[in-house]
C-alpha positions as CSV (number, residue, x, y, z in Angstrom):
1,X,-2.7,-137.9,36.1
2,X,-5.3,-134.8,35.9
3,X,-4.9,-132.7,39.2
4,X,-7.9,-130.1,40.0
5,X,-7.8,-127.0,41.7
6,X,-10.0,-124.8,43.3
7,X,-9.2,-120.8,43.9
8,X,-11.6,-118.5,46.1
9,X,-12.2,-114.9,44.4
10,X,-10.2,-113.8,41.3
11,X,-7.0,-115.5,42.4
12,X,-7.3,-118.2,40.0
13,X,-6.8,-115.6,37.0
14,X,-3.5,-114.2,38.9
15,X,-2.0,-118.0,39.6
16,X,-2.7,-119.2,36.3
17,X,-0.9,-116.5,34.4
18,X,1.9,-116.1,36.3
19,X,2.4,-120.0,36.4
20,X,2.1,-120.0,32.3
21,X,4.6,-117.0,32.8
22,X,7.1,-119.3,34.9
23,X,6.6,-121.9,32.6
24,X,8.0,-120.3,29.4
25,X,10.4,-118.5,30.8
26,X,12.1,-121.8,32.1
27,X,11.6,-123.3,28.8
28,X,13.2,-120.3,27.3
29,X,16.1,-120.0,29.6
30,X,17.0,-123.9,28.8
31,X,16.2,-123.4,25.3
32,X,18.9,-120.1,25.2
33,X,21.3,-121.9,27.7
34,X,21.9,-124.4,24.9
35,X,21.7,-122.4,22.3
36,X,18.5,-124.2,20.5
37,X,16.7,-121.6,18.3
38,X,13.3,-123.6,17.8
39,X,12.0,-121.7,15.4
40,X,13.8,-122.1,12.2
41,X,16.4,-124.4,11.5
42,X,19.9,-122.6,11.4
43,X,20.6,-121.1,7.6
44,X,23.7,-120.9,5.0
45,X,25.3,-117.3,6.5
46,X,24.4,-118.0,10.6
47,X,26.3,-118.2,13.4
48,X,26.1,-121.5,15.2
49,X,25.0,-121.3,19.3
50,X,27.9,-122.1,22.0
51,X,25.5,-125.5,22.5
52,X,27.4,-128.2,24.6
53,X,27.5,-131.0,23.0
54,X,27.4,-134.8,24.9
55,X,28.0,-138.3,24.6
56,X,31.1,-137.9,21.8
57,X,33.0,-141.2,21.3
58,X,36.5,-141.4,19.9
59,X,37.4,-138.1,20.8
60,X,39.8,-136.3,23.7
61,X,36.6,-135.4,25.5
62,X,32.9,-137.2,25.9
63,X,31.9,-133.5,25.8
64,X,32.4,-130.2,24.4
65,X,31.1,-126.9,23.0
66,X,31.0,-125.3,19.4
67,X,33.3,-122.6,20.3
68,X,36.1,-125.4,21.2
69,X,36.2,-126.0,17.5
70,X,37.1,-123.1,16.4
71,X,40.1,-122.2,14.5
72,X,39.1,-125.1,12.4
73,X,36.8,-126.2,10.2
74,X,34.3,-128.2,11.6
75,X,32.1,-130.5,9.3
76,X,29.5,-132.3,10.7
77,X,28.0,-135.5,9.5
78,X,24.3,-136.4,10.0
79,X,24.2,-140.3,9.5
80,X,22.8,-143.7,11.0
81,X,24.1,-146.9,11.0
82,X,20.7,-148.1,8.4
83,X,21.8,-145.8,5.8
84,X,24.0,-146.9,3.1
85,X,25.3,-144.1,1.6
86,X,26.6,-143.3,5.2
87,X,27.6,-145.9,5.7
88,X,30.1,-145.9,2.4
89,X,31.3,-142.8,3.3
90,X,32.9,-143.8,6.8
91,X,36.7,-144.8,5.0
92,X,36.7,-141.1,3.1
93,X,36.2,-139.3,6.7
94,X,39.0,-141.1,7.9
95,X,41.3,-140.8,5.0
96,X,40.4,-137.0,5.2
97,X,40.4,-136.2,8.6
98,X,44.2,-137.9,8.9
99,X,44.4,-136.0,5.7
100,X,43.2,-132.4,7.5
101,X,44.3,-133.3,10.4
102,X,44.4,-130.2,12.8
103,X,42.9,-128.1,10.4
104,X,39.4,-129.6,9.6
105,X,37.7,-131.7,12.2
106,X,34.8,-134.2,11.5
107,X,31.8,-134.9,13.5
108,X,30.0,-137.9,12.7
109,X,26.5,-137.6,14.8
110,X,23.6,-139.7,15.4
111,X,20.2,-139.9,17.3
112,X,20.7,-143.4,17.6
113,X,22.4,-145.2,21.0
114,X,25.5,-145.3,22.2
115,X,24.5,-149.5,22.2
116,X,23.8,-149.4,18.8
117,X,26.5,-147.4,17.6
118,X,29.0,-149.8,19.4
119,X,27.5,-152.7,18.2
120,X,27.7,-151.7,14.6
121,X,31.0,-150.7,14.9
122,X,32.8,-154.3,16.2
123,X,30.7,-156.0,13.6
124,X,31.9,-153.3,10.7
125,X,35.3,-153.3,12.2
126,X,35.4,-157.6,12.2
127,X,33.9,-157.8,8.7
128,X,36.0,-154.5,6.9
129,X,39.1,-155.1,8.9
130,X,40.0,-151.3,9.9
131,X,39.1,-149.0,12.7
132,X,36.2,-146.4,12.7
133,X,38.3,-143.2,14.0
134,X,36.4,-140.3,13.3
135,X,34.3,-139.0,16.2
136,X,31.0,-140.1,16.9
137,X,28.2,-138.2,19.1
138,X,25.7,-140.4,19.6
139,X,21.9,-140.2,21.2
140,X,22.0,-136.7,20.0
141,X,19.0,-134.1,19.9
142,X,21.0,-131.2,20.3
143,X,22.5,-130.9,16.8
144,X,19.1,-132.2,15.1
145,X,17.2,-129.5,16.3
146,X,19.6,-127.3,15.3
147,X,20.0,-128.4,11.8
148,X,17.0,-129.7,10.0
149,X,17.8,-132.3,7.2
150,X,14.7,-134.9,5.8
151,X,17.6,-137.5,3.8
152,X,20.6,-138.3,5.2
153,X,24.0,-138.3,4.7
154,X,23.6,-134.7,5.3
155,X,27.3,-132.5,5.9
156,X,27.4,-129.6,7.3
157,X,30.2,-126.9,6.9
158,X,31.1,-124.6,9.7
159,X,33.7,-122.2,9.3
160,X,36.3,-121.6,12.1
161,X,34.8,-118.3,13.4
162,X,31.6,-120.7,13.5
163,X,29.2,-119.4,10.5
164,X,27.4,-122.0,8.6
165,X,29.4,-122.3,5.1
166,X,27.8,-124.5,3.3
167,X,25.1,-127.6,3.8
168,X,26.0,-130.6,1.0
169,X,25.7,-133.9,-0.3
170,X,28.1,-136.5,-0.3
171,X,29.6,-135.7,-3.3
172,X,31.1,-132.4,-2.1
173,X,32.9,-134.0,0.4
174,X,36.2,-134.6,-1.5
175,X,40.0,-133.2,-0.7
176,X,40.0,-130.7,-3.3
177,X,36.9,-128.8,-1.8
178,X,38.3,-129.5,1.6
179,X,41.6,-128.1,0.4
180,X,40.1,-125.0,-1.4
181,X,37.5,-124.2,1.9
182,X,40.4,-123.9,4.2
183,X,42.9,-121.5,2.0
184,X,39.8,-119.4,0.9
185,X,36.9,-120.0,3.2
186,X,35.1,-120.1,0.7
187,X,34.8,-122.5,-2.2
188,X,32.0,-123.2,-4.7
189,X,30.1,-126.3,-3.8
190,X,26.1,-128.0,-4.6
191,X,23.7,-126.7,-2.2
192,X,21.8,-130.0,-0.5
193,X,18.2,-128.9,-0.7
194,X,16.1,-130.3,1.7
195,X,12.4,-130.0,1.1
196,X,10.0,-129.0,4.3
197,X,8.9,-132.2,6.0
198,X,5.3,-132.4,5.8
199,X,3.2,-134.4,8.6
200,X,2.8,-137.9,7.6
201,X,1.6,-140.5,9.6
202,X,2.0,-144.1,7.7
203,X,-0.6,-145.9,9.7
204,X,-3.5,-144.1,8.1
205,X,-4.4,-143.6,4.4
206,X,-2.3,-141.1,2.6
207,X,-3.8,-137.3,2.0
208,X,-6.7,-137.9,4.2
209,X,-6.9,-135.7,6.4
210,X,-4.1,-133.5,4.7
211,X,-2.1,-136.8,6.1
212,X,1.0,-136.2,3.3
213,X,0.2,-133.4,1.7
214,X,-3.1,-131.3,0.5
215,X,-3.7,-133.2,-2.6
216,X,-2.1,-130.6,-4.7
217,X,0.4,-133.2,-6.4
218,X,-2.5,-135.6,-7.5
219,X,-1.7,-137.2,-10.7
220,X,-4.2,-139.9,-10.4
221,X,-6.9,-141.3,-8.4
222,X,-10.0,-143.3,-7.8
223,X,-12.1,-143.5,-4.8
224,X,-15.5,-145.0,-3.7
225,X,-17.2,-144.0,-0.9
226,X,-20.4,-144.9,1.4
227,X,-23.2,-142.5,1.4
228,X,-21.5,-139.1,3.3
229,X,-23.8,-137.5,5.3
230,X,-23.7,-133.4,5.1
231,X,-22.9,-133.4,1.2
232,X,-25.5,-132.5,-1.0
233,X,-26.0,-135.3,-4.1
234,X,-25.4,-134.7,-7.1
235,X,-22.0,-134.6,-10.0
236,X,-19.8,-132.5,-11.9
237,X,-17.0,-133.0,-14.4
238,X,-14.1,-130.6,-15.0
239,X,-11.9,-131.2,-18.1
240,X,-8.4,-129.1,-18.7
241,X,-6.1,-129.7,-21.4
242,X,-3.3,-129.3,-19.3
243,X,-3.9,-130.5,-15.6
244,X,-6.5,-133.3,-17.3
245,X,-10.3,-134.2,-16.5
246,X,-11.6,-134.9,-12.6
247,X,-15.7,-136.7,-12.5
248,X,-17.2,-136.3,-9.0
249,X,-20.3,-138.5,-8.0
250,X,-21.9,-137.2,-4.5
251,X,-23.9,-139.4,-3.0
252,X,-26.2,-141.0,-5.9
253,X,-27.1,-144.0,-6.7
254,X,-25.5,-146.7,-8.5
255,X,-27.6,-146.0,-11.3
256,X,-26.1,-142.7,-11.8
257,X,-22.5,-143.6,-11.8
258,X,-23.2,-146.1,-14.9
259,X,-25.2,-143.3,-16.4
260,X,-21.9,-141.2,-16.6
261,X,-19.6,-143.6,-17.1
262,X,-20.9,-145.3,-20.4
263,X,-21.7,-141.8,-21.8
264,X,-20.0,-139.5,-24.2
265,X,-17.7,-137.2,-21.6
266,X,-18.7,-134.5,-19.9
267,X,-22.4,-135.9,-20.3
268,X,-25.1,-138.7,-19.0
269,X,-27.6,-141.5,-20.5
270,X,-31.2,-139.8,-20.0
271,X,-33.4,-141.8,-17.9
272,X,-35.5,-142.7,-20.5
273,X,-32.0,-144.0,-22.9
274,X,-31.7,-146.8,-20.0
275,X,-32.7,-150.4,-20.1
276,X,-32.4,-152.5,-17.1
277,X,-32.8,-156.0,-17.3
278,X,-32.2,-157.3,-13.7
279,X,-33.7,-159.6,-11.4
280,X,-34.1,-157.1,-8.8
281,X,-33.9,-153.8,-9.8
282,X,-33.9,-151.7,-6.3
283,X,-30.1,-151.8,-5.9
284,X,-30.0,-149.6,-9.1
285,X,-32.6,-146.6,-8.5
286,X,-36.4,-146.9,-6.6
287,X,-39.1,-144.6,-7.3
288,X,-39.3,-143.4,-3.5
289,X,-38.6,-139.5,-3.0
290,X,-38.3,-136.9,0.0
291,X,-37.4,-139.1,3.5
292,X,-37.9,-142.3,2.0
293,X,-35.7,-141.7,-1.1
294,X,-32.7,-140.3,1.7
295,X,-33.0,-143.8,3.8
296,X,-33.0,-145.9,0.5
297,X,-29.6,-143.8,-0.2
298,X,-28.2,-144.2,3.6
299,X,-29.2,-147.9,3.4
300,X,-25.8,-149.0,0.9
301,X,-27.3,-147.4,-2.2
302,X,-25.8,-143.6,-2.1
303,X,-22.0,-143.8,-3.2
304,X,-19.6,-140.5,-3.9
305,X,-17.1,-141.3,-6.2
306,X,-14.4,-139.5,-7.9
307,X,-11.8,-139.8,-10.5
308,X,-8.9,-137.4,-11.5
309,X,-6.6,-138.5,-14.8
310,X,-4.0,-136.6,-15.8
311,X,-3.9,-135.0,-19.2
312,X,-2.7,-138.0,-21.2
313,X,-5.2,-140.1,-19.9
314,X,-8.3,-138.0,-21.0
315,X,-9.4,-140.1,-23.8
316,X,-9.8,-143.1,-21.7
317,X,-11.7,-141.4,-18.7
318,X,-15.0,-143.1,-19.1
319,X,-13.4,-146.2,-19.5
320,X,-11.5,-146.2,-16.4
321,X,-14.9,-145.6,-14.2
322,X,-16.4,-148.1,-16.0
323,X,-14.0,-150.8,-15.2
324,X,-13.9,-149.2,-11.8
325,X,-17.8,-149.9,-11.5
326,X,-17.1,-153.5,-12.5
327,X,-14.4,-153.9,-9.4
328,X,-17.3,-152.1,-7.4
329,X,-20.2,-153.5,-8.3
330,X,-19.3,-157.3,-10.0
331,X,-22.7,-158.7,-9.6
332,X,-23.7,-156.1,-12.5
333,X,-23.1,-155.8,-16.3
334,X,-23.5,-152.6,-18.1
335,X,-22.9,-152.0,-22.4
336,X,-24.2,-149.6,-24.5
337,X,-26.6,-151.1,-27.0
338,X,-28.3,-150.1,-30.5
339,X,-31.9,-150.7,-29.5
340,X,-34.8,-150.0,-31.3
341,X,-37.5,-147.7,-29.0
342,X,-40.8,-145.4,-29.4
343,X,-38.7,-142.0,-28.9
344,X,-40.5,-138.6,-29.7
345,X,-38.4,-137.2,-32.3
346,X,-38.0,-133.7,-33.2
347,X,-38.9,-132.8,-37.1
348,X,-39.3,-129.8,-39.6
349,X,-42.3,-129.0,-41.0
350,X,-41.6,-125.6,-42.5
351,X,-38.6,-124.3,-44.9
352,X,-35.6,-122.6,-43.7
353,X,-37.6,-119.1,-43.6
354,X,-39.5,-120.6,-40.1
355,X,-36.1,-121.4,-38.6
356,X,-34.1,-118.1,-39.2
357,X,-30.4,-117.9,-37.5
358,X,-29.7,-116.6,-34.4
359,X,-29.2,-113.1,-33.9
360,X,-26.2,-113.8,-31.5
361,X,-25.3,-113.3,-27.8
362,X,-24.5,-115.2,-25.2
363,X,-25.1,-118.9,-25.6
364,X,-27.9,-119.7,-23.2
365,X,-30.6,-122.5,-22.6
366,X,-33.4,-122.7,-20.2
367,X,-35.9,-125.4,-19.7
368,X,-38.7,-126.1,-17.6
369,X,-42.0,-127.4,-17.1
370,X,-43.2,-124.3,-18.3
371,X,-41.5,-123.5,-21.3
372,X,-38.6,-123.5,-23.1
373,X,-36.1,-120.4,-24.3
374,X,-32.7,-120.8,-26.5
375,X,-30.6,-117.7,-27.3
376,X,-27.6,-118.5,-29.9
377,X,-27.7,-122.1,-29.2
378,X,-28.3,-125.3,-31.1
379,X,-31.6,-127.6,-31.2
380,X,-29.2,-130.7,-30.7
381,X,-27.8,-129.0,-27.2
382,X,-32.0,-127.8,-26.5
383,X,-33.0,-131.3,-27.0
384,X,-30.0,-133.1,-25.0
385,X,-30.5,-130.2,-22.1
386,X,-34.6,-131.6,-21.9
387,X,-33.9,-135.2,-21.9
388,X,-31.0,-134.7,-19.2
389,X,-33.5,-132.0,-17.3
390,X,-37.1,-132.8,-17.6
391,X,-37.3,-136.4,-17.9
392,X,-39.4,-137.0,-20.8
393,X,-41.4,-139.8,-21.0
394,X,-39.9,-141.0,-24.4
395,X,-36.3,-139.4,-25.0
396,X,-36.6,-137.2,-27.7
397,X,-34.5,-137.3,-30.6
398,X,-33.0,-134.6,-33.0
399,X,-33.8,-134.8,-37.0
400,X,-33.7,-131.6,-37.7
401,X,-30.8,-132.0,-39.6
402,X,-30.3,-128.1,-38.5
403,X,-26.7,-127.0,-37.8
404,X,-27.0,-123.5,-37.0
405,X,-27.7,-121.7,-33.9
406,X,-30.9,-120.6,-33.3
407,X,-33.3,-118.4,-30.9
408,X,-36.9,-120.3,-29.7
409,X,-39.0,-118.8,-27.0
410,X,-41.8,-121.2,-26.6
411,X,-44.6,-121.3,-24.2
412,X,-44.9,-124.5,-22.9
413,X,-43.2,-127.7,-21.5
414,X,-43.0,-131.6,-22.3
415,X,-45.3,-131.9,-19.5
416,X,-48.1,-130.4,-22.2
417,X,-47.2,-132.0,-25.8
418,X,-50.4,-130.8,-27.5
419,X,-49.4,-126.9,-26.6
420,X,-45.8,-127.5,-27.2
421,X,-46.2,-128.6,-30.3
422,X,-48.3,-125.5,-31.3
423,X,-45.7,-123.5,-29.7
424,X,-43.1,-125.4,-31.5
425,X,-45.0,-125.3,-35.3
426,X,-44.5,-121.3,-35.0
427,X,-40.7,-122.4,-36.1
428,X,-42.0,-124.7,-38.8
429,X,-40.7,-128.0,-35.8
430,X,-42.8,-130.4,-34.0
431,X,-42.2,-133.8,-31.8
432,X,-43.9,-136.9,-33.3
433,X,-43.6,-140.6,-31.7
434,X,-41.6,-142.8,-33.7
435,X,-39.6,-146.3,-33.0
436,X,-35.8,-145.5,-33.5
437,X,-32.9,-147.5,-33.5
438,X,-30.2,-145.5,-31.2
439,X,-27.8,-146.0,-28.5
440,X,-29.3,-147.4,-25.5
441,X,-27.7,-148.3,-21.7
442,X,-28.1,-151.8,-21.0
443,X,-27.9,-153.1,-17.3
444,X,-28.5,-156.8,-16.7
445,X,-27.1,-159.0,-14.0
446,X,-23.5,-160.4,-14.3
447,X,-24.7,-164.2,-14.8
448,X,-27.6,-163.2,-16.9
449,X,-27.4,-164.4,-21.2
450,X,-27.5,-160.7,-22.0
């Protein structure tokens, strides 16, 4: 229910802080009065609160407080009647508390009911044929907040001056530990380490959201996703010996996601190296731009995808997303093909005089419509940056048979092949048409003969 309330003047200020005021302090006086320190749970080395603790079964009380334990050791058992290991463990607690007798005393709690605690023990008691004796507090909340633990069992040592000794597995729990923590109050045993409990809600998909963790543990995955408005479009690949090689597709067409995935990594088939042969080409690309090119996307053609593989799986990237574009898209077929094609392929004219080496520097490549520079780089990595940049009419091809790094500074663009080529016989090269055979993306339909 939502109550509303109406203050003349400046009152309203005054009221509402002094009710917030009133409001922790209660909390904090109930909080203090049981002993519950919210904040952190308590640590190896603290003292445990006087908290009263309710609802004990088998014992000479239904209630009592920490400091009526001590004198004695006091190990408490986290537990549930689901679990197990717990489960296992009820004949050794027992044994040893029979064992220990006044000296140690065992505290088996729950958060589940009374109920459910009494109707697991009369069917463990018919079936095992003994008595569960230790003491049971049951429907507790008290010692949980206290003492975080994410697995369970989960023991805790409390020495009998009330300082936490010790927090263990089940395998610590044996005689001659019990034995060596009373005469010495102190006794070597295995630290139970309890990682923080991270926020994880199993209804909804896991490390979305940060539901389950940030992401930071991700060996491997694959994802496909609609057309996400607010990301810009485009893809980017990262490859790392160590952590291994992540491809991210934002929001492009399918098109573009066979262009990178039936490519050498870390590159893309041109536009002009593709070949579709489809009845209807306009679920692949469209030659709309601007508004009408964003719609097209928005309308179940813009996708995001990415793939992370860890190191070991490098060498079969590619491979992955393309049998991931066959789960996607099934009504498609995609194979790379030697096809024969006019290309415009790059050629010497000159000796090795018109081609001198570079001078050195920094690797650098920039192409445009208006000309292109290389400093210390190769024509194979000039002509792949143009056909993956500048969309060439016919992709242009590299049969130079030149290894070495060079420096060009030319002029002029594809856009102008007459004044590139002028600019281009300055080097002793130039582009000439010419039907080669070479690798080729081939997209046909699923059903077709191809």
């Amino acid at each position: 229910m939502n109550s509303r309330f109406c203050f003349p003047g400046k009152v309203l200020p005054y009221i509402f802080y002094l009710s917030i005021a009133y409001l922790l302090l209660s909390q904090w006086s109930t909080l203090r009065a049981q002993g519950i320190r919210s904040a952190r749970s308590l640590q190896i080395g603290d003292t445990v609160p006087d908290v009263t603790i309710k609802r004990i079964l088998n014992y000479k009380t239904t209630s009592a407080k920490i400091s009526d334990f001590k004198g004695e050791v006091l190990i408490l058992d986290f537990w549930a009647t689901w679990c197990s290991p717990c489960v296992y463990m009820i004949p050794r607690m027992d044994s040893l508390q029979k064992q220990f007798k006044d000296q140690v005393q065992f505290l088996a709690v729950t958060s589940e009911s009374e109920k459910k605690f009494s109707d697991f023990k009369l069917k463990y008691e018919k079936r095992y044929g003994r008595r569960i004796e230790t003491p049971e507090v049951v429907s507790d909340t008290v010692l949980h907040n206290l003492f975080y633990r994410k697995t369970i069992p989960h023991y805790v040592w409390i020495d009998p001056s009330g300082v936490v000794k010790a927090v263990t597995e089940m395998d610590e729990i044996t005689s001659g530990n019990i034995a060596a923590f009373i005469s010495k109050n102190k006794v070597e045993l295995k630290e139970k380490k309890d990682e923080k409990r991270i926020p994880y809600d199993k209804e909804k998909s896991l490390l979305v959201n940060g539901n389950g963790g940030d992401g930071s543990k991700l060996l491997y995955h694959s994802l496909l996703t609609a057309y996400t408005p607010g990301l810009t479009g485009g893809f980017s690949w990262k490859i790392d010996s160590l952590t291994g090689r992540r491809i991210t597709v934002t929001n492009c067409g399918r098109l573009w996601l066979y262009r990178i995935a039936y490519a050498k990594p870390g590159s893309y088939f041109d536009e002009s190296s593709v070949i579709i042969e489809t009845k209807d080409r306009s679920a692949l690309t469209t030659v709309l731009y601007g508004r009408d090119y964003l719609d097209w996307l928005i309308n179940n053609n813009g996708f995001c995808y990415e793939l992370i593989v860890p190191a070991s799986f490098q060498k079969k990237t590619n491979m992955i997303m393309q049998q991931d574009l066959k789960n996607f898209f099934p009504e498609f077929s995609a194979s790379v093909e030697n096809r024969t094609k006019k290309c415009l392929v790059l050629k010497r004219t000159g000796g090795t005089a018109s081609l001198p080496a570079s001078a050195g520097g920094k690797t650098e490549v920039k192409v445009d419509r208006f000309g292109w520079k290389i400093t210390n780089a190769s024509l194979a990595l000039l002509v792949d940056r143009v056909n993956q940049t500048q969309n060439p009419p016919l992709s242009i091809v590299d049969q130079t048979g030149y290894k070495n790094n060079v420096d060009l500074d030319l002029s002029a663009g594809i856009s102008d092949l007459t004044s590139l080529n002028r600019e281009l016989g300055g080097y002793g090269l130039t582009l000439v048409e010419d039907q080669i055979t070479r690798p080729v993306l081939v997209i046909t339909d699923r059903d077709s003969n191809h």
